[in-house]
C-alpha positions in Angstrom: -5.9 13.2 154.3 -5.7 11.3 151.1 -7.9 12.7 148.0 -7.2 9.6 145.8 -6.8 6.7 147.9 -6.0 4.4 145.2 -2.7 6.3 144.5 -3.1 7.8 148.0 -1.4 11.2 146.7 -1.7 13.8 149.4 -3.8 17.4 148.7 -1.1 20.2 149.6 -4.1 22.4 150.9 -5.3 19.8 152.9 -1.6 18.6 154.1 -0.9 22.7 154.5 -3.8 22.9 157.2 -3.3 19.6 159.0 0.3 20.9 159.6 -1.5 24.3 161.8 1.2 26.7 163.2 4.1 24.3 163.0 6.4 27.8 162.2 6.6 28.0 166.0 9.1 25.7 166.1 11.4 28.2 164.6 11.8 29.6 167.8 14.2 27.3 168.9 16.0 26.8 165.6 15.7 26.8 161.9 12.4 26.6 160.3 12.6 23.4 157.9 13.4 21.7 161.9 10.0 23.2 162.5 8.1 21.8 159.6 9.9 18.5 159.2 8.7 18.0 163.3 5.2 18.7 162.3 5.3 16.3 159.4 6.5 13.5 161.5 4.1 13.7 164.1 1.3 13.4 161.3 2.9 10.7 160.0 3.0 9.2 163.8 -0.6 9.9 164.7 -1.8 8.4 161.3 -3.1 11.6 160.0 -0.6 11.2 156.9 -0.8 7.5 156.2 2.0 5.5 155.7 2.7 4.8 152.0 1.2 7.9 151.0 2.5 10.7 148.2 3.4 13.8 150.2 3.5 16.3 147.7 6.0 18.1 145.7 8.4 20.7 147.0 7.5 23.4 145.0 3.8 22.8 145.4 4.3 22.6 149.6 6.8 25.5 149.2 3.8 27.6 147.5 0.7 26.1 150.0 3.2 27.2 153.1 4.2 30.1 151.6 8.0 29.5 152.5 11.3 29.0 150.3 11.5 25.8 148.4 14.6 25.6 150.2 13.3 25.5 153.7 10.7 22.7 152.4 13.8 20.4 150.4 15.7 20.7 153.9 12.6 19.6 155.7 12.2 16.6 153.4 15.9 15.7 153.9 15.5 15.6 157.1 12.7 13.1 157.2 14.6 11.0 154.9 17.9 10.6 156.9 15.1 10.4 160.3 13.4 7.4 158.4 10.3 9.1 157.8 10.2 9.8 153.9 11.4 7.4 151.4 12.0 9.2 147.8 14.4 8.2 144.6 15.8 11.0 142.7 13.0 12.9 140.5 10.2 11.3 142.7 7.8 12.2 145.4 8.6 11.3 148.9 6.4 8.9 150.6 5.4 8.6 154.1 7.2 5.8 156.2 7.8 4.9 159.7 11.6 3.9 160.3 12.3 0.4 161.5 13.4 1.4 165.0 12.0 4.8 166.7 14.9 7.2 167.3 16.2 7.4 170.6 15.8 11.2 172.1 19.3 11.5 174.0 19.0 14.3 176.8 21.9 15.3 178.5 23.3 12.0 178.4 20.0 9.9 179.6 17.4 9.2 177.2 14.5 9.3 179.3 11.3 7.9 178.3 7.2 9.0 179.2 4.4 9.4 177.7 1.2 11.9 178.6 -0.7 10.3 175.2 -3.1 7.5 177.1 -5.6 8.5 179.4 -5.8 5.3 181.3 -5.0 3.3 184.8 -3.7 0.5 185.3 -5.5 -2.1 186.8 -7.4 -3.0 190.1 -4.7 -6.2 190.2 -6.6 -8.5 193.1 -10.3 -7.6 191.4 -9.3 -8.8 187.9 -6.9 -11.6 188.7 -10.3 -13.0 190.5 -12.4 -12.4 187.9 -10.2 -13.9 185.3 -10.0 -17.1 188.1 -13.8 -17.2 188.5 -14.0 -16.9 184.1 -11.9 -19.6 183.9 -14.0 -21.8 185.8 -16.9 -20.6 184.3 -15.8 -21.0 180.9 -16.4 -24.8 180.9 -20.2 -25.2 179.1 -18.5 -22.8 175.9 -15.9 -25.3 174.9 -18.2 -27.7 174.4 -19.6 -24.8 171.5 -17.8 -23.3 168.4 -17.1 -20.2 170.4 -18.4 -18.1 168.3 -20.6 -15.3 170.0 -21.5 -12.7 167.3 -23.8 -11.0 169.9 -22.4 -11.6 173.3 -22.5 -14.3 175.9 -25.7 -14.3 178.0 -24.1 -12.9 181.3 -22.5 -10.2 180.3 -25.0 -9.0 178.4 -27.9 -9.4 181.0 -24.8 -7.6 183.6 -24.8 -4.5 181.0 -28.7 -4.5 181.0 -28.5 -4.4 184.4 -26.2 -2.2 184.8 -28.3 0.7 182.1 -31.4 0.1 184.6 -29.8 0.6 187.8 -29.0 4.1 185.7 -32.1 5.0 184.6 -32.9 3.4 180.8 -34.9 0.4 181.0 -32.7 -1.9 179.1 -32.7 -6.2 178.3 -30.3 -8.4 177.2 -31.1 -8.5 173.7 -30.3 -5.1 173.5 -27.0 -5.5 174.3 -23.8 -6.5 172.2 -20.5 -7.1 173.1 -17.7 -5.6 171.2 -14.4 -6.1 171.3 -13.4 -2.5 173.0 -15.7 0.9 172.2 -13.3 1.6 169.4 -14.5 -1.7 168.0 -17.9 -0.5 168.7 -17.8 2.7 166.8 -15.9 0.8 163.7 -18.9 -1.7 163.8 -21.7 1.0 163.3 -19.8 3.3 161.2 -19.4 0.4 158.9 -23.3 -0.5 159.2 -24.3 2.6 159.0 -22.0 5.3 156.7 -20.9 5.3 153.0 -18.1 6.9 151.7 -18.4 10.3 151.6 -21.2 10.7 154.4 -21.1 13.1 156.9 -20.3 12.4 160.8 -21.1 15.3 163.4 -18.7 15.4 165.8 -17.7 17.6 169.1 -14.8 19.6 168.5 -12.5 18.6 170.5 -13.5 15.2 170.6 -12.0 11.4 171.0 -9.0 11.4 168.9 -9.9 7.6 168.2 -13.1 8.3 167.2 -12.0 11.0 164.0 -9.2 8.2 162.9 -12.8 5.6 163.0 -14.1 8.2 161.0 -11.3 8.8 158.4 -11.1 4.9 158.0 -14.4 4.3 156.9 -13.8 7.2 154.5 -16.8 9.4 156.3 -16.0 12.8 157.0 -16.1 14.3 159.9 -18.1 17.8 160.5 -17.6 20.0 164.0 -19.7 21.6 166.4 -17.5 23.6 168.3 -18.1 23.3 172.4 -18.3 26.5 174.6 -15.8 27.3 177.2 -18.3 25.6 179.9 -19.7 22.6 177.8 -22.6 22.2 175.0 -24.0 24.9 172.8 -27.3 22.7 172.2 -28.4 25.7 169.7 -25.5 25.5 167.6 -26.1 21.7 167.8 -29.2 22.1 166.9 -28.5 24.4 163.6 -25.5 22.1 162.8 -27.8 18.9 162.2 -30.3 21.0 160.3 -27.7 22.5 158.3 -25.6 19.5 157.3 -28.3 16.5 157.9 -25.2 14.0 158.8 -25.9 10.5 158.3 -24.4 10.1 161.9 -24.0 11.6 164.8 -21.1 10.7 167.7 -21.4 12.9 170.8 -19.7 12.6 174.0 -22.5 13.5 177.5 -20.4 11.9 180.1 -16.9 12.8 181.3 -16.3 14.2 178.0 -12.5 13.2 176.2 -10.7 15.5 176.1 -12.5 18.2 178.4 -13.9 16.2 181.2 -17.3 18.2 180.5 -20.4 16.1 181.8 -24.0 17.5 179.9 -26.2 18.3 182.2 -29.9 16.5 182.4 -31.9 19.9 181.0 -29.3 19.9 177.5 -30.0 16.5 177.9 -33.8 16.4 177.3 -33.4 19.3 175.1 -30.4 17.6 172.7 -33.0 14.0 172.8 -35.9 16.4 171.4 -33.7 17.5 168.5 -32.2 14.3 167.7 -35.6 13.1 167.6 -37.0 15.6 165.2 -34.0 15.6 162.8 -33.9 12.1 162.7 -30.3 11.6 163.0 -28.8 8.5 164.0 -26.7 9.2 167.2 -23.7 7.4 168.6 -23.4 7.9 172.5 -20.1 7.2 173.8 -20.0 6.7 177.4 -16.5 5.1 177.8 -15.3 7.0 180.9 -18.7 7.6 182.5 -17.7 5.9 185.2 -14.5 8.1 186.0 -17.0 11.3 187.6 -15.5 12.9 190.4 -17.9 15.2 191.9 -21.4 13.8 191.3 -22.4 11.0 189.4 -23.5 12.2 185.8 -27.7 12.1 185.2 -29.4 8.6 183.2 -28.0 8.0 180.3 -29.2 10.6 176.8 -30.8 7.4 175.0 -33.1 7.8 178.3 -34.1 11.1 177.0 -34.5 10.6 173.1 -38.2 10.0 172.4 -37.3 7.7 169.1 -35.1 5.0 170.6 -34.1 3.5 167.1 -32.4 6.5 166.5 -29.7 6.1 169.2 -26.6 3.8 169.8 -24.9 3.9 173.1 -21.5 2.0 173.6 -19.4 1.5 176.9 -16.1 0.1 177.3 -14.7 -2.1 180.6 -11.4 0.2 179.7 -11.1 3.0 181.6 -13.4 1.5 184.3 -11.3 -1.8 185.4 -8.0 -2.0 182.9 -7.2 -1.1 179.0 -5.7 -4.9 178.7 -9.5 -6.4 179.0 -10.8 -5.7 175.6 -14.2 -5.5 175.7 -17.4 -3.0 175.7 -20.1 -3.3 174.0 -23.5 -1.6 172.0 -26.8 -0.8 173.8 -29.3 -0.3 170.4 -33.3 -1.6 169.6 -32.8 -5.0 168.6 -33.1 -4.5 165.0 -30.2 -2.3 165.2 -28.4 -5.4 167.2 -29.2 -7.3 164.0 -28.3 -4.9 160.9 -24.7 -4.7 162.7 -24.8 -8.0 163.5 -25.6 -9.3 159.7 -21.8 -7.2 158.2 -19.7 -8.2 162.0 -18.6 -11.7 160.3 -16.9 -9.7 157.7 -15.4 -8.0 160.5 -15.2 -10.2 163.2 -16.0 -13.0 164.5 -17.1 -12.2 168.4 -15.0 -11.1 171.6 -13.1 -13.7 173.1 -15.5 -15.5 175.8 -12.7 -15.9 178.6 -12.7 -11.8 178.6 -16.7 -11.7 178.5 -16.6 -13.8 181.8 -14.3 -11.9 183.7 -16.1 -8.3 182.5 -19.2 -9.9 183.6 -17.6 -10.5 187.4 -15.9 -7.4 187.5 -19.5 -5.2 186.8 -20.8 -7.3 189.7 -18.1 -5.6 192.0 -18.2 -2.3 190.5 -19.9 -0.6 193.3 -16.6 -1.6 195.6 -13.9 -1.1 192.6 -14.7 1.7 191.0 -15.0 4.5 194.4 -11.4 3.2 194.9 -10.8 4.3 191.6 -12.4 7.3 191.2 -10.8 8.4 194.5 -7.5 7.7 192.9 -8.0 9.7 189.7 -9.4 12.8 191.8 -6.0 12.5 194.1 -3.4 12.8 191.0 -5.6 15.4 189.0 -5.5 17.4 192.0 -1.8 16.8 191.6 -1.4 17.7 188.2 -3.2 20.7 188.8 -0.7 22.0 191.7 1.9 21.0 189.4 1.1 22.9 186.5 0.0 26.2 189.1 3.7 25.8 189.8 5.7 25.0 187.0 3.8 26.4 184.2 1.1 28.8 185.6 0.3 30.6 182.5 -1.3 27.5 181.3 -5.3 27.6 182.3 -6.7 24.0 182.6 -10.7 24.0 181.8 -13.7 23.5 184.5 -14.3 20.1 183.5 -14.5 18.1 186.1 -14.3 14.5 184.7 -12.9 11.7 182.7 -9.2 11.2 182.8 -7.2 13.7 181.2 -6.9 18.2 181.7 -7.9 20.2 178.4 -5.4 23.1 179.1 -5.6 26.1 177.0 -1.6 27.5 176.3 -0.8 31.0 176.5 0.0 31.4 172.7 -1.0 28.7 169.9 1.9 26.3 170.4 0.4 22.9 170.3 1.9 21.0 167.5 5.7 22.8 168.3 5.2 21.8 171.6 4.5 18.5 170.6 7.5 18.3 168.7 9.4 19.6 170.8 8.6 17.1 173.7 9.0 14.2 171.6 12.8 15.3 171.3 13.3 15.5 175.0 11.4 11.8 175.0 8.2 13.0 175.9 5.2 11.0 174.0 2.5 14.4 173.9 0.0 14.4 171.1 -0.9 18.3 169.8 -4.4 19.9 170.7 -5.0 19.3 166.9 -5.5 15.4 167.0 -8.5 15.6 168.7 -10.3 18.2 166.5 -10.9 18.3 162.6 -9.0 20.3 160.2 -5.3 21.2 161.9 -7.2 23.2 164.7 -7.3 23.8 168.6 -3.1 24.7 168.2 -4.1 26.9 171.5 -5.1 23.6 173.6 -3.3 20.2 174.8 -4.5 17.2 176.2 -2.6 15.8 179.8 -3.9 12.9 181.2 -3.4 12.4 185.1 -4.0 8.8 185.3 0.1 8.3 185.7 1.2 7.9 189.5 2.7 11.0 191.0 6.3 10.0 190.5 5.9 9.6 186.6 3.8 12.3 186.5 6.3 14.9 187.8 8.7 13.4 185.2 6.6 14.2 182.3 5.6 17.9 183.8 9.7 18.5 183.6 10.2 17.4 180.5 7.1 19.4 179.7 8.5 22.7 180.9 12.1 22.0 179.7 10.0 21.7 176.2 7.9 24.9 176.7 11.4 26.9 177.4 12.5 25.3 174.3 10.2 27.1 172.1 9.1 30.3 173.4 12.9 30.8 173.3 12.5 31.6 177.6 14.9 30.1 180.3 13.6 27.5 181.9 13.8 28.1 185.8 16.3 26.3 188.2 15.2 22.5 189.0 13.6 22.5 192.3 11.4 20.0 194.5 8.0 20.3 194.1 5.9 21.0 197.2 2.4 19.5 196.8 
């Protein structure tokens, strides 16, 4: 967001897009509530960094094209909410307050959150495999502990695990991160400069464009179609722009469950190939397929191997609490990552390592269970939102962890706002593309159980009403 990071002073054109159609919120009251909403829930998702220069009224008032008066009431606002600190004559700067405010609905203050896509965890399969890791963790202490590439049975169980799938893969081609987002940190810090271009899917993995922004890349979209992949306008992109790095999604896609089928596949390695461009493969929720299992992995189908780096994560598979995933890459890509990681990092815990290692031996008996359970609650979610809210069309993908719903009128960031008031943790459509876009889409996970998620599809509608300025209908069991 920032233009000069050493004073980090915000660019009103660039803060004037990331806000997107944040005058919807006017609908249910006065516009500065509407703008001062849509400034807080940048400052919350990190897209205005904390400590940061938002710029002047007038110059705000101008880029919005509003009154300066609606913009100073906005700002006042924020101050008294704890989100702007300012003296008199100064610029306000972005803050968090020292305790969130509490959302007081009709006398409760209820509390959910559709913003993680993830399950809990398989309780008896991980309590074992933490019981078998702690007895296998006895030849380590005896070392310094640190692993900068991986201990050997995990990495030999991820080999494994990419040749049972297709890609002929061993052990010193694998390295063990702590998490994918750790992954994708790692080889954006190997492999970008300031200033260098990343190609990314729009939408996309929100974590992945906050990775980006960090290592002070910039991220460029491809748009997806209504159905998945345009590989042409891939294609044309990575001509056009020649990114120093790629990050693409194939498998269960986040945020529209899109899985690329194995003829894009072939077609996609060719091009990646002949541009040359260094590819991050994220298959972090490849596991959670529903109908079929997705095809081999695209490294399989990328005739220049160097050229691609595919990371996993034991996340969304087994439980978000086990940090670890990990980097499948030629060996001298292993090593160039591996040379800046002590700046970084020093390795992922062992104890963790050895308990991921047990729970891929299982997988094949864990992971139907799972799948099975996602499948039941997005078939829920679905039913609920034909009921409740059946102007809103959820997409075809049929994967991953969360719906990509498109909204009947582009809404995102006021309903957003508007749920977070009601106690509702919903992050707009616009988080997970570049540039303050996709107002006309929001991401709802289904991995809550059924209970909690018929609480948040409530507070959902009651904040829909809210700003189309409608009636919300009469409070009724839900028949699934």
């Amino acid at each position: 967001m920032s233009t000069d990071m050493a004073a980090r002073a915000l660019d009103v054109d660039l803060l004037a897009r990331e806000l997107g159609n944040w005058r919807t919120s006017s609908l249910s009251g006065p516009a500065y509530l509407g703008l001062a909403d849509a400034i807080r829930l940048l400052i919350v998702d990190g897209r205005v960094p904390v400590g940061s220069r938002l710029p002047s009224e007038r110059a705000l008032a101008d880029a919005l094209r509003v009154s300066r008066t609606t913009v100073t009431a906005a700002f006042t606002q924020l101050r008294e909410d704890g989100y702007l600190n300012a003296r008199r004559g100064a610029r306000g700067i972005a803050a968090l307050p020292l305790r969130p405010a509490e959302a007081i609905v009709e006398g409760r203050t209820p509390s959910a959150s559709l913003a993680a896509a993830a399950l809990s965890a398989p309780c008896a399969a991980v309590l074992e495999a933490f019981a078998e890791a702690t007895r296998d963790i006895a030849p380590y202490l005896q070392q310094p502990g640190h692993e900068l590439m991986g201990v050997g049975a995990l990495r030999a169980a991820v080999a494994e695990r990419y040749c049972r799938r297709g890609l002929p893969t061993s052990p010193n081609q694998v390295m063990i991160t702590s998490g994918a987002q750790h992954a994708i940190g790692l080889i954006l810090a190997t492999h970008t400069q300031p200033g260098d271009r990343v190609l990314v899917e729009q939408p996309t993995y929100h974590g992945a464009l906050s990775a980006i922004s960090t290592a002070g890349a910039r991220a460029v979209p491809v748009s997806l179609a209504t159905d998945g992949w345009e590989i042409d306008a891939v294609h044309a992109a990575l001509r056009q722009l020649a990114p120093s790095l790629a990050y693409l999604v194939p498998d269960s896609h986040n945020p529209t469950g899109f899985t690329m089928a194995t003829a894009d596949r072939k077609r996609l390695g060719q091009i990646i190939s002949e541009t040359r461009t260094r590819t991050i493969v994220d298959e972090s929720i490849m596991d959670m397929w529903m109908d079929e299992a997705p095809p081999a992995p695209l490294a399989a189908s990328v005739p220049r191997g160097d050229l691609v780096l595919t990371i996993g994560s034991t996340s969304k598979s087994f439980w978000g609490g086990l940090r670890v995933g990990w980097i499948r890459a030629e060996p001298a890509t292993l090593a160039a990552i591996a040379a800046i990681r002590p700046s970084l990092d020093l390795g992922t815990p062992i104890l963790e390592q050895l308990a991921a290692a047990r729970l891929l031996e299982v997988r094949d008996t864990v992971l139907p269970e799972r799948r099975e359970l996602i499948r039941t609650r997005r078939e829920f979610l679905v039913s609920l939102l034909a009921r409740e809210l059946p102007d809103w069309r959820p997409g075809p993908g049929r994967g991953g962890m969360s719906l990509w719903v498109q909204l009947p009128a582009p809404m995102s960031t006021a309903l957003s706002a508007a749920a977070s008031r009601l106690g509702l943790d919903l992050p707009a459509g616009p988080r997970f593309g570049v540039d303050g876009t996709l107002e006309r889409f929001i991401r709802l996970p289904y991995a809550l159980p059924e209970p909690q998620l018929e609480e948040a599809v409530e507070l959902l509608v009651r904040a829909w009403h809210s700003i189309t300025g409608t009636t919300a209908p009469e409070a009724h069991a839900v028949v699934i």
